[in-house]
ROFILUM-997569 format. One record per residue (C-alpha): residue in one letter; x, y, z; residue number from 1. Coordinates in Angstrom, 3 decimals. Layout:
N
   nuvo          X          Y          Z   gunu
      A          X          Y          Z    NUM
...
//
This chain:
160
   nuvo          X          Y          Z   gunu
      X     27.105     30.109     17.364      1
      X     27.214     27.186     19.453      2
      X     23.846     27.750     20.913      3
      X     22.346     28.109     17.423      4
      X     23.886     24.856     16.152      5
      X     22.630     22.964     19.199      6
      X     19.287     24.571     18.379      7
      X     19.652     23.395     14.948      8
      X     20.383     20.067     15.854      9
      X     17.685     19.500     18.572     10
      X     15.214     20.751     15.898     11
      X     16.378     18.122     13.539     12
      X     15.993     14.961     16.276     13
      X     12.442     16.099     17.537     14
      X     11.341     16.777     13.856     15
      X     13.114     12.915     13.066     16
      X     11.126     11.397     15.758     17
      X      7.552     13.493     15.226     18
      X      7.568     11.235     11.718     19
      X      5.493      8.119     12.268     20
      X      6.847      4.580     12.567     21
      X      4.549      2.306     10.765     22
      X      4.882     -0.870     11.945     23
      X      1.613     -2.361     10.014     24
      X     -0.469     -1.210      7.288     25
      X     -4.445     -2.755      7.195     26
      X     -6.513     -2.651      4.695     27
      X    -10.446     -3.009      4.897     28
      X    -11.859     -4.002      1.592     29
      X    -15.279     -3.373      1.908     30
      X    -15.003      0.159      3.122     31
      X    -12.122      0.884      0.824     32
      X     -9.269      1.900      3.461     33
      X     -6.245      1.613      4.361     34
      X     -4.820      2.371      7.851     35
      X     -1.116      3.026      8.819     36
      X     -0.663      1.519     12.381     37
      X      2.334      2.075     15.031     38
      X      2.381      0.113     17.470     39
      X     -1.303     -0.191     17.636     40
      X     -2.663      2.931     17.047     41
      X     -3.886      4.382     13.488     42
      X     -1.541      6.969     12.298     43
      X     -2.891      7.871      8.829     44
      X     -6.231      6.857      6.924     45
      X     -6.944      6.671      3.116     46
      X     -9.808      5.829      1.271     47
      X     -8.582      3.176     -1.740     48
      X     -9.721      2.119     -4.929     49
      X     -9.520     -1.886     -5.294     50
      X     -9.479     -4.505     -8.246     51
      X    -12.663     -4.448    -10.213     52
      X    -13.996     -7.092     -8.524     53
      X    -13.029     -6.616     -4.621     54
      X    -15.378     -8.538     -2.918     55
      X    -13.193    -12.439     -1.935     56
      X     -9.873    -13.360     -1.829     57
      X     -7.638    -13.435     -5.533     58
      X     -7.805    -16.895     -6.992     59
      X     -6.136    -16.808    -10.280     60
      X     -4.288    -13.943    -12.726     61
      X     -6.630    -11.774    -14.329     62
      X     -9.860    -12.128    -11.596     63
      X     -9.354     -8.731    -10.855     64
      X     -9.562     -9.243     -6.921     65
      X     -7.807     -7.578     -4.937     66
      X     -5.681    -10.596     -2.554     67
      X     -6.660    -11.051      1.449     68
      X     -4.240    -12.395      3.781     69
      X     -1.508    -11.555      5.552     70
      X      1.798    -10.649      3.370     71
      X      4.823     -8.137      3.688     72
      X      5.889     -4.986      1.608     73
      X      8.858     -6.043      0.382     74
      X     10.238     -3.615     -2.362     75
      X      9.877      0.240     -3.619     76
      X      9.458      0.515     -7.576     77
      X     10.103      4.222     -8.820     78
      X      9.493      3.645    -12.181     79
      X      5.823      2.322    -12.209     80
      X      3.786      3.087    -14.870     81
      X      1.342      4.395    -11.527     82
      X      3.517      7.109    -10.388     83
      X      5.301      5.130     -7.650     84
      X      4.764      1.513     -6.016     85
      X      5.393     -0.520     -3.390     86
      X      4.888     -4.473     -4.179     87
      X      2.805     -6.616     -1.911     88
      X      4.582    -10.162     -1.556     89
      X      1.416    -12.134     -3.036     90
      X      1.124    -14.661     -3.855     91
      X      2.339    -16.302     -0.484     92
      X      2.704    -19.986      0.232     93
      X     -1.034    -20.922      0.999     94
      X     -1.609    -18.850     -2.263     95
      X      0.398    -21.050     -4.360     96
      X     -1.041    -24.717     -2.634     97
      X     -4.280    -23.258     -3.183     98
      X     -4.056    -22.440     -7.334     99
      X     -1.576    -25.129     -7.639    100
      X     -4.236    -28.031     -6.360    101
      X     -6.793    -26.254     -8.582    102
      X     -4.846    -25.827    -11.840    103
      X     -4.822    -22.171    -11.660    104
      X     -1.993    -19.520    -11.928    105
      X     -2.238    -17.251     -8.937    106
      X     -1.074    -13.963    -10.419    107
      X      1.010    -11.501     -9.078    108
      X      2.506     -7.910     -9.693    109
      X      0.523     -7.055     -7.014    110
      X      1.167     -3.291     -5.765    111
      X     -0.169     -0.430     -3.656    112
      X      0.468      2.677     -6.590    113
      X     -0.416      5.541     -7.071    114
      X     -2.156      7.246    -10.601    115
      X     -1.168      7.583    -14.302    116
      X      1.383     10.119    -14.517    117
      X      2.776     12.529    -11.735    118
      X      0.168     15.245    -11.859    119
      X     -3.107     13.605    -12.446    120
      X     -6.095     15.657    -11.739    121
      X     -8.997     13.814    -12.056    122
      X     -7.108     10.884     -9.401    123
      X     -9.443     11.835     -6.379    124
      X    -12.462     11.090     -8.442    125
      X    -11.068      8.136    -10.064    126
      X    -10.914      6.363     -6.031    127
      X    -14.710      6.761     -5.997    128
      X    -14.639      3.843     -7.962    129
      X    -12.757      0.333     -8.374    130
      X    -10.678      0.199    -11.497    131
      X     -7.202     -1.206    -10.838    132
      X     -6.399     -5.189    -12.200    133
      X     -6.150     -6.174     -8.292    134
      X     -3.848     -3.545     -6.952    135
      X     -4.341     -1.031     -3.884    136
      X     -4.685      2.875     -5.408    137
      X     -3.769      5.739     -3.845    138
      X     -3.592      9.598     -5.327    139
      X      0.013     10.611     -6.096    140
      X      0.273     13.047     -3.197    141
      X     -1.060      9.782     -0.761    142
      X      1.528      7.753     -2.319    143
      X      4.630     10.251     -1.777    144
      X      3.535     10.058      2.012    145
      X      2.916      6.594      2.021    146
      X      6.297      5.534      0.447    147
      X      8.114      7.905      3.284    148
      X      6.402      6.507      6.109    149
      X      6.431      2.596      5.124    150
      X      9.548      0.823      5.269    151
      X     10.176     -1.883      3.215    152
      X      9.401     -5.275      5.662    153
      X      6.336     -3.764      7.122    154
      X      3.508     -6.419      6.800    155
      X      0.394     -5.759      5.568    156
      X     -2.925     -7.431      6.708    157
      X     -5.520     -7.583      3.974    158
      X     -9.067     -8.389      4.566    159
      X    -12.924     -8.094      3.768    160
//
């Protein structure tokens, strides 16, 4: 019994420490994907639909762009109206020095999510194109794995 409980156990560590650490997530605007990084190396890849207008950095609510910079993921929302969410900390200091000295609001509510209700099956056709209000989509299925392997904390780099 003993052996079969160590067993057990062991099975449980090495199956604990096969799960990836992401310690950065990257997204690449202009060939809609996002990368999960530890330490470096890429350990999951998903193609992304953007804000309606992706191309340039967000400069005001309702633009539609999809931010660039550097922020952090710093919550988990369950009860999105996109299946699940994790917020992106825009607008950031630079963001608000930027609208502020041009009159502009700089938005916000900006999340990676997933789709319109849990089982949607038309979601892998709708990231062929860009339809979100400046958000990061994923399918439902991507976002259950992404919400288990990113922490809350983990940065995110957003570019062009």
């Amino acid at each position: 019994m003993k052996k079969i409980l160590l067993s057990f156990l062991g099975a449980l560590i090495l199956a604990g420490n096969s799960q990836a650490e992401v310690d950065l997530v990257r997204v690449d605007k202009s060939n809609r994907k996002m990368y999960l990084l530890e330490q470096g190396k890429v350990v999951r890849e998903y193609y992304v639909a953007l804000g309606g207008r992706p191309e340039g950095h967000k400069l005001y609510e309702g633009d539609e762009r999809t931010p660039e910079g550097v922020y952090s993921l710093d919550f988990k929302y369950e009860e999105s109206e996109f299946y699940r969410a994790m917020h992106i900390s825009y607008p950031n200091a630079f963001d608000l020095e930027r609208s502020r000295q041009n009159g502009l609001e700089p938005g916000g509510n900006i999340f990676i999510h997933g789709q319109k209700g849990e089982h949607n099956p038309g979601s892998v056709l709708k990231q062929a194109s860009d339809w979100t209000d400046g958000c990061i989509a994923l399918t439902n299925p991507e976002m259950d794995e992404f919400m288990e392997l990113v922490q809350i904390g983990t940065p995110i780099e957003i570019e062009w």
